[in-house]
C-alpha positions as CSV (number, residue, x, y, z in Angstrom):
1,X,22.9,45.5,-4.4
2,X,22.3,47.1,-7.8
3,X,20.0,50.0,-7.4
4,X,22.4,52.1,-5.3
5,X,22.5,55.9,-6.3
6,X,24.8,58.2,-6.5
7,X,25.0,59.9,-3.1
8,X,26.7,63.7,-2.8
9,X,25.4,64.6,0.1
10,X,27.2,66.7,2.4
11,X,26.7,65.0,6.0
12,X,25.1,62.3,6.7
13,X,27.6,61.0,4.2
14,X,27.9,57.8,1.1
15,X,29.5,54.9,3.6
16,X,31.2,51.7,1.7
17,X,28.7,49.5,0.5
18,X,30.8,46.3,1.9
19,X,30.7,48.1,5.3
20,X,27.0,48.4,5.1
21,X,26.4,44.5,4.2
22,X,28.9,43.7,6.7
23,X,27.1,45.7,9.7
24,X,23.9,44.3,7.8
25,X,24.8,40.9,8.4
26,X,25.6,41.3,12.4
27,X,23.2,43.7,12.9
28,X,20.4,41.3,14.6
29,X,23.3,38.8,16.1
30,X,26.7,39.7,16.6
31,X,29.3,37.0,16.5
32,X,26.6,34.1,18.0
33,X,25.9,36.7,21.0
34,X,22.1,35.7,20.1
35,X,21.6,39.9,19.9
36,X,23.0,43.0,17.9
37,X,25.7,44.7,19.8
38,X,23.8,47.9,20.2
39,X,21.7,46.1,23.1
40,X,25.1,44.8,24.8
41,X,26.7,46.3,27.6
42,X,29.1,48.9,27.0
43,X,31.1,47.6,30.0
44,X,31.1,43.9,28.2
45,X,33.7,42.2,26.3
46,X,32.4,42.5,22.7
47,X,32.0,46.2,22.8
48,X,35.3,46.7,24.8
49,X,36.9,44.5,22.1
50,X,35.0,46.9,19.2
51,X,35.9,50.3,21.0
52,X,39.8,49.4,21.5
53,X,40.4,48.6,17.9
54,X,38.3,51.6,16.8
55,X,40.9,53.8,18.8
56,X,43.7,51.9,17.6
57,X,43.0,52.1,14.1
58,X,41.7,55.7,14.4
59,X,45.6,56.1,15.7
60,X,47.3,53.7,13.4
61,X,45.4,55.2,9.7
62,X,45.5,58.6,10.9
63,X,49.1,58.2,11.2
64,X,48.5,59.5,14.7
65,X,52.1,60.4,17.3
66,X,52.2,58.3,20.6
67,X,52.3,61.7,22.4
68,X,48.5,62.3,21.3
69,X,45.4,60.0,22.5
70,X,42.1,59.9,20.5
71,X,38.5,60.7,22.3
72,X,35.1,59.6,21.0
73,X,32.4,61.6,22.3
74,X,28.9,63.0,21.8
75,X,27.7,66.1,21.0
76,X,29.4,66.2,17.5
77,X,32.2,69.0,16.0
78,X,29.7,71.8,17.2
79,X,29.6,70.7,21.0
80,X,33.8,70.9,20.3
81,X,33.2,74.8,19.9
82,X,32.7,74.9,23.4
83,X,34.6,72.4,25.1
84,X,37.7,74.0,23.3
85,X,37.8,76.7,24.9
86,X,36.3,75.7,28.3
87,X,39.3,73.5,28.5
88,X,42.1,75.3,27.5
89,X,41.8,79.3,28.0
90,X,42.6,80.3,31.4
91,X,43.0,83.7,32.8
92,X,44.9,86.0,30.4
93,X,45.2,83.8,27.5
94,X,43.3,84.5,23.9
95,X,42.2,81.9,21.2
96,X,42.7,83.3,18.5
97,X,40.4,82.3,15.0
98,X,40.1,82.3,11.2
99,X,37.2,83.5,10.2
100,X,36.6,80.6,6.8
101,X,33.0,80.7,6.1
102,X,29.6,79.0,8.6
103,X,31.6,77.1,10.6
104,X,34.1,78.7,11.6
105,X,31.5,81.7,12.7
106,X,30.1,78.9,14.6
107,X,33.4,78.0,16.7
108,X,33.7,82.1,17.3
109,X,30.4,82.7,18.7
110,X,30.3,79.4,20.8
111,X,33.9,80.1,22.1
112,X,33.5,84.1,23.1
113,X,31.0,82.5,25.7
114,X,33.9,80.8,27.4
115,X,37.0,82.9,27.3
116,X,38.5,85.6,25.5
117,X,39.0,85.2,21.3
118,X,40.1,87.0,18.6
119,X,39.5,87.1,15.0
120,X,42.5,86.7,13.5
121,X,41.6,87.0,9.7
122,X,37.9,87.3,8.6
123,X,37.0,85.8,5.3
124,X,33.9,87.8,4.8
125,X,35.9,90.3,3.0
126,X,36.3,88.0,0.2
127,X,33.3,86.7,0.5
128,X,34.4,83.5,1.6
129,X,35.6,82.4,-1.7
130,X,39.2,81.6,-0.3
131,X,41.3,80.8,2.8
132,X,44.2,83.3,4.4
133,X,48.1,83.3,3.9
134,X,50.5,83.1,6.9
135,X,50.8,86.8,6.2
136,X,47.2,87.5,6.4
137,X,47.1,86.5,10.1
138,X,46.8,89.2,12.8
139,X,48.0,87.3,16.0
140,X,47.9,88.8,19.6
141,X,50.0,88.1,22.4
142,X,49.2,86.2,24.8
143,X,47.5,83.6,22.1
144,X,46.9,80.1,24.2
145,X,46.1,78.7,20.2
146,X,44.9,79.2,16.4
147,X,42.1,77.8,15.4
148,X,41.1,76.8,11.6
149,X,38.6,75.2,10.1
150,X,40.5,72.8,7.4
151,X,37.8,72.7,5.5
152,X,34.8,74.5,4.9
153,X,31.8,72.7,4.2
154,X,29.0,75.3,2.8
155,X,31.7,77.5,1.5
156,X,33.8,74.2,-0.6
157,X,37.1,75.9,0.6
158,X,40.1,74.3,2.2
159,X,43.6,75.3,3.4
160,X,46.0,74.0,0.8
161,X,48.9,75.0,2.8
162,X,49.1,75.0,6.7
163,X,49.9,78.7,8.7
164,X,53.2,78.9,10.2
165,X,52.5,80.6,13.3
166,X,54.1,80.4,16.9
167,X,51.0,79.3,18.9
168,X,49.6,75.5,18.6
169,X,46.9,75.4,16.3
170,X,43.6,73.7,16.4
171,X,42.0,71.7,13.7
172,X,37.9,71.2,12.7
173,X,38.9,68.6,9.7
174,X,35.4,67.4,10.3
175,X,34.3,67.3,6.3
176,X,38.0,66.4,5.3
177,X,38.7,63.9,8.2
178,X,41.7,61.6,7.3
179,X,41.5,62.5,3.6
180,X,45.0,63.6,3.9
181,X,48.0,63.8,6.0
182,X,48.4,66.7,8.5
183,X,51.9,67.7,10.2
184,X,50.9,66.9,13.5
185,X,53.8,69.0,15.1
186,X,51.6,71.9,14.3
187,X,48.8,71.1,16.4
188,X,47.7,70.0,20.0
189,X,44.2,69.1,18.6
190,X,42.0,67.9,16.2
191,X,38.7,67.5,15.9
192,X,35.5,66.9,13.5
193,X,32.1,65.2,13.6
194,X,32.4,61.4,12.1
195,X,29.4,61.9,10.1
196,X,31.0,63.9,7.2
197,X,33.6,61.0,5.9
198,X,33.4,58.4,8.4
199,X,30.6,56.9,9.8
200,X,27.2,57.9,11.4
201,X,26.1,60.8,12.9
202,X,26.3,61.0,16.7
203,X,29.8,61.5,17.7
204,X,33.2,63.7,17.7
205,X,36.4,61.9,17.2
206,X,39.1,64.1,18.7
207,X,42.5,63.9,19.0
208,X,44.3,65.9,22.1
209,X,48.0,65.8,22.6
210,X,48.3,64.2,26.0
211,X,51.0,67.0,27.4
212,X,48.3,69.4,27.7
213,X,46.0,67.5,29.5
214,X,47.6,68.2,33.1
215,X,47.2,72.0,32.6
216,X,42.9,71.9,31.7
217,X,40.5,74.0,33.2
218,X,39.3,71.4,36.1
219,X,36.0,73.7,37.3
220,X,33.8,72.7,34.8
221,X,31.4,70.0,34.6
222,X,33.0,66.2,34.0
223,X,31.7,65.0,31.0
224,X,32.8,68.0,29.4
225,X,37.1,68.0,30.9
226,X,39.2,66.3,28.1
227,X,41.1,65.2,31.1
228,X,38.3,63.2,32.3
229,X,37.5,61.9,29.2
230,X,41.0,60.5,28.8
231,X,41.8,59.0,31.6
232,X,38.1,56.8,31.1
233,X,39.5,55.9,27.3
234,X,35.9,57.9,26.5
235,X,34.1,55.2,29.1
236,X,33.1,58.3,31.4
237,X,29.7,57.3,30.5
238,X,27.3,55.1,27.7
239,X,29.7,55.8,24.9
240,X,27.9,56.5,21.1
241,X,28.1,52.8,20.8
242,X,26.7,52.4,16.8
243,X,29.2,55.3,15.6
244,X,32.1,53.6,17.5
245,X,30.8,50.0,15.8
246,X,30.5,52.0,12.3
247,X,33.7,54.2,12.9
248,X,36.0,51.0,12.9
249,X,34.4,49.1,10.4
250,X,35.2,52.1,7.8
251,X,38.6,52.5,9.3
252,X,39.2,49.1,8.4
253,X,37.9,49.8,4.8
254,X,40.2,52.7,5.0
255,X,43.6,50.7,5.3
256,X,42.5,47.8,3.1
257,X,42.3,50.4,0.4
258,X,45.7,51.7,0.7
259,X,45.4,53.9,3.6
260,X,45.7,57.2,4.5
261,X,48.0,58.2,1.2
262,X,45.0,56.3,-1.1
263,X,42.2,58.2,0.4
264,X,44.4,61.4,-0.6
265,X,45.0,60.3,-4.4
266,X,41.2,59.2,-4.9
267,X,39.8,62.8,-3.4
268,X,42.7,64.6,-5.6
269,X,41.4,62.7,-8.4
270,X,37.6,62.6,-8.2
271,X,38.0,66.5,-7.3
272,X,40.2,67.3,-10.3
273,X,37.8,65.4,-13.0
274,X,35.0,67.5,-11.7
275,X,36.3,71.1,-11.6
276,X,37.9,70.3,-14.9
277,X,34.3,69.6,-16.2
278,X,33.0,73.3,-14.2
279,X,36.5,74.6,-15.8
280,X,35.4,73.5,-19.3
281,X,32.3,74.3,-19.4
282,X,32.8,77.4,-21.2
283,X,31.2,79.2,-18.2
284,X,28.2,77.5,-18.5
285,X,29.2,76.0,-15.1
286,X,31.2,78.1,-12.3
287,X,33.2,77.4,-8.8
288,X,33.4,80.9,-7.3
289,X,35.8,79.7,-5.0
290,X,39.7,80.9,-6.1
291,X,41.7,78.0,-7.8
292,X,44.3,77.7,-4.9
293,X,41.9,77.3,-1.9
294,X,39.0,74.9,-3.7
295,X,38.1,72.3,-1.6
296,X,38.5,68.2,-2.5
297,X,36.1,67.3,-0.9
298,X,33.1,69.8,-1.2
299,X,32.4,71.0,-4.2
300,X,30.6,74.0,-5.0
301,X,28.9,75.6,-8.4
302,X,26.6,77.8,-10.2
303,X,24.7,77.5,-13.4
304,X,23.6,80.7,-15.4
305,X,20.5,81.4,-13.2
306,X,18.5,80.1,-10.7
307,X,15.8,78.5,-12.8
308,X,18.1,76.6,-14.1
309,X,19.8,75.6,-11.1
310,X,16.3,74.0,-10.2
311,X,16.0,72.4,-13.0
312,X,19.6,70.8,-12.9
313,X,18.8,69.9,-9.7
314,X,15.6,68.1,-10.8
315,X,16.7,66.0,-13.6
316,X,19.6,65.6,-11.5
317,X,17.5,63.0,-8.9
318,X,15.5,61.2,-12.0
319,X,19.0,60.3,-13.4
320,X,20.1,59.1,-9.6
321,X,22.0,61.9,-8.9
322,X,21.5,63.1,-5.6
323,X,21.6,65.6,-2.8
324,X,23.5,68.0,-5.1
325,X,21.5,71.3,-3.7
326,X,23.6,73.6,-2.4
327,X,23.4,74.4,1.4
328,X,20.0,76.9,1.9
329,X,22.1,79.8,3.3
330,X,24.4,80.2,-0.4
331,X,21.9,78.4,-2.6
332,X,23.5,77.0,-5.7
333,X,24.9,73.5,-6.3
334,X,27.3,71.2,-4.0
335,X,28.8,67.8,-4.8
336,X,30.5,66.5,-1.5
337,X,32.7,63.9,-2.8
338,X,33.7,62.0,0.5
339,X,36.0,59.1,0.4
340,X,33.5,56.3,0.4
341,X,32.2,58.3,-2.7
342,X,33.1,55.9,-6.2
343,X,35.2,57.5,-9.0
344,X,31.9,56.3,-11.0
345,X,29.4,58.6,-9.7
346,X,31.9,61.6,-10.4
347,X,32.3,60.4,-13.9
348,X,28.3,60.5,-13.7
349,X,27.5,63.5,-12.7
350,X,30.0,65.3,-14.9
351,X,28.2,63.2,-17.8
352,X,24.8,64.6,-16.9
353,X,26.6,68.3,-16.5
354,X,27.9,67.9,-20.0
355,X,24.4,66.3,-21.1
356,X,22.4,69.0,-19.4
357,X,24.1,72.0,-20.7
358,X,23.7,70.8,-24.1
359,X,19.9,70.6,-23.7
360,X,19.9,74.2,-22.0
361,X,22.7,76.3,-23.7
């Protein structure tokens, strides 16, 4: 396929071509079945034999502990705002939250429905435009966990360093998912929506160490207990059976490429080139987002005005560049540069930046 664009968007996300022939190709009959695997039982053989690898690859690329299990359910990152705290504040404990940008305002208001939570930084007094220190952190006693979101999406800001704090924290990585290592000592969970660097939309893939499962809030409804989940290896009901099939085809992608330390180098790579082109620019370009906190995956700029922000934007799709607009509630421009995403269509775009402000200066 030769007509293939140049795909920033920011969720769904660019998926490896050879993964999308490859689903192509079974799509209407897996393996001689005589129909796609979407219409199969999720109870039969081919599925079961699809879904355990899919965990065991999620385990095995992630670089996962044995002491942790891996979940895949519905209901995306945002239903994990809730579930969080269903499951794992009881009486007299606090959850404690950074305050990064849209998401993370998201986790707070869901999770101050279920239990009792903190702000323990807020980044709106710096507009967003970075992410705390260990010494910014207010923590409470009492603190059942810290919760971050890795990386913001609409914001383009990520943790470069991981908190040191006495309280397990609690991870949305879901528009950085397994584009770098995390010290998994530091956390009891992790969580994020598939669609942002993995596969489809439709499902969460979570990771819960398996020690806290015993001690879960039990009075809520079953679909939504961890435990429950668990102990049906995410078979509690019709699994998301597409994102499952999608999820391990990409994995596999994943390893052949070098694995979990590749997809690292490539996003440090593709990110560098293009905020050394924003960098460069003279100011023609900006990132407002400070230098130690910028995000590699999510990629966020100005131009000199609005007018000509549309106008980038619009030459931008004629030249195949595409879903570059920047999330409606900041306005300006966003390149998400997931791991799927080719060093070629970063070399691209920053060839149309340099092209397009030597038209417009």
């Amino acid at each position: 396929m030769t007509n293939r664009k140049h795909n920033f968007s920011a969720g769904p996300c660019t998926l490896p071509l050879e993964v999308l022939e490859e689903a192509q190709h079974e799509f209407v009959d897996y393996q001689g079945a005589g129909m796609s695997l979407i219409e199969m039982s999720h109870r039969g053989a081919h599925f079961d034999t699809v879904a355990n690898e899919a965990m065991s690859l999620a385990m095995e690329v992630f670089e996962v502990p044995d002491d942790f299990s891996v979940l895949f359910l519905q209901g995306g990152a945002i239903l994990q705002f809730s579930m969080i705290p269903m499951n794992l504040l009881h009486n007299g404990q606090k959850g404690a939250y950074v305050n990064s940008g849209t998401w993370a305002k998201g986790a707070i208001t869901d999770a101050k429905q279920y239990g009792e939570v903190y702000t323990a930084w807020d980044g709106a007094e710096t507009n967003y435009t970075r992410m705390p220190s260990t010494e910014d952190l207010q923590m409470q006693d009492n603190t059942r966990y810290l919760h971050i979101t890795t990386n913001e999406t609409i914001g383009g800001i990520r943790f470069a360093d991981w908190p040191e704090v006495d309280v397990p924290m609690i991870g949305d990585m879901s528009s950085e998912y397994m584009a770098r290592p995390i010290p998994w000592d530091k956390f009891d969970m992790i969580y994020g929506g598939a669609q942002k660097n993995l596969g489809p939309a439709g499902m969460a893939v979570v990771f819960i160490r398996k020690s806290i499962l015993e001690h879960t809030n039990q009075n809520i409804g079953r679909y939504l207990r961890y435990d429950i989940q668990e102990s049906k290896g995410s078979m509690f009901n019709t699994p998301p059976v597409f994102p499952i099939y999608m999820f391990g085809k990409v994995l596999k992608w994943m390893k052949k490429e070098g694995g979990l330390a590749s997809m690292e180098a490539n996003a440090s790579k593709k990110s560098s080139t293009l905020y050394t082109a924003i960098d460069q620019s003279g100011g023609y370009y900006n990132c407002p987002v400070e230098v130690a906190s910028r995000s590699h995956m999510n990629v966020v700029f100005r131009l000199p005005s609005e007018d000509l922000e549309k106008k980038f934007l619009s030459e931008s799709v004629n030249e195949g560049l595409l879903n570059l607009k920047g999330h409606r509630s900041v306005g300006g421009c966003r390149a998400s540069i997931y791991n799927a995403l080719p060093y070629e269509s970063v070399i691209a775009l920053t060839q149309f930046m340099d092209t397009f402000k030597a038209a417009n200066s």
